[in-house]
Steps between C-alpha positions, in 0.01 A plus 500: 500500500787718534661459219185530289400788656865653448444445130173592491575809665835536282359456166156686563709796645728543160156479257326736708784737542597433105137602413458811728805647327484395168830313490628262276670174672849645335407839659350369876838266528691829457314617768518197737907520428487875557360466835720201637802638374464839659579487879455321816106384454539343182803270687303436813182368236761293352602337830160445610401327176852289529421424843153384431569334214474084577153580615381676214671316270725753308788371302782549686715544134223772379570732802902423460569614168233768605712656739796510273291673262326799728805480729804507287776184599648622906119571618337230350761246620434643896104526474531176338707267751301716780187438316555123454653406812163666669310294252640188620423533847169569405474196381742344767270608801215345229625192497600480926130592513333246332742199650738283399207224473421627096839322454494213320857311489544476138728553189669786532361572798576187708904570359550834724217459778760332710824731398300851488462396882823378560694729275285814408730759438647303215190322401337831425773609308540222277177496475489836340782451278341199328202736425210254655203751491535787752162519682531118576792499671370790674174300623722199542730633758205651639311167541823388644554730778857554447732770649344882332868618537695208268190489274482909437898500471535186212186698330657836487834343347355211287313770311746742437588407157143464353407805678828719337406329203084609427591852638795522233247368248247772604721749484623433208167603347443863310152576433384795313106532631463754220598319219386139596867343462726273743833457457810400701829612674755262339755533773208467769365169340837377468566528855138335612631223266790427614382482872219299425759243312722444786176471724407230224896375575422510905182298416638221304835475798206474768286254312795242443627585881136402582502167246852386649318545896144346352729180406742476789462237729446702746183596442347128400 
């Protein structure tokens, strides 16, 4: 019900607003970039809506490369990881809420129920580095009751490179509202690339470091 209402609320606001003033969609996004882009308010919106996000069910990539867009690259990278590591203790406290009993011992699941307790702190981080979807491990460690401090820690590092990387990719963007066109910053793009490539490196080290531990002994 929140969510719907959210979207309800979100997309009924724009029509209404887009119709009262005769804008265009190209002409009402210049506003809506306009106002976020223009002092504290439009920041502190930003947060709220990153905060909020895993229970309205916002894509977490959408509001990323957002950010680099209104923001520009060193203020979309902060509201971003501030944004994001809010978000998942959202979802966290979710997940503590509703108990560890919506668990079920499975798959991927049953592989680091046992370690994110044991071993959280690196768990978490792995975790993040092999890209497993963001809100679930969220809920996960959540449902798991482990330690807020390891859990918030392995987050805000594990994400770093994905996060640098959407900003980058967002700011890379030039948009001319007036005459309808979207181009690039070359150097910009390049940059986001090239991040996101050795977070693609990170995540192919982590997933063979997690195939060599799946098969050891160890953990027959």
């Amino acid at each position: 019900m929140l969510a719907l209402s959210f979207w309800v609320l979100l997309l009924g606001g724009y029509q209404f607003y887009a119709w009262r003033n005769g804008l265009t969609p190209i002409e009402a996004g210049r506003v809506l970039v306009g106002f976020m882009g223009n002092g504290l308010v439009g920041a502190l919106v930003f947060l709220a809506v990153y905060t909020v996000r895993p229970l309205i069910f916002f894509p977490a990539s959408v509001l990323t490369v957002g950010a680099g867009f209104v923001f520009g690259p060193i203020l979309g990278v902060v509201l971003t990881v501030i944004g994001s590591n809010a978000s998942a203790m959202v979802a966290y406290l979710a997940g503590r809420y509703f108990g560890e009993g919506l668990v079920r011992s499975e798959g991927v699941v049953r592989r680091y129920t046992r370690r994110l307790r044991e071993n959280s702190f690196e768990t978490v981080l792995t975790m993040r580095f092999v890209f497993l979807p963001y809100d679930l491990v969220n809920y996960l460690a959540g449902f798991l009751r482990i330690a807020p401090f390891p859990f918030i820690l392995a987050t805000a590092l594990g994400s770093i490179p994905g996060t640098v990387a959407f900003v980058l990719l967002g700011a890379s963007l030039e948009t001319d509202f007036a005459a309808g066109t979207i181009g690039f910053d070359p150097r910009v793009l390049a940059a986001s690339a090239l991040i996101f490539a050795l977070g693609i490196a990170a995540s192919w080290y982590f997933k063979r470091r997690e195939r060599r531990r799946t098969e050891s002994p160890r953990d027959i």
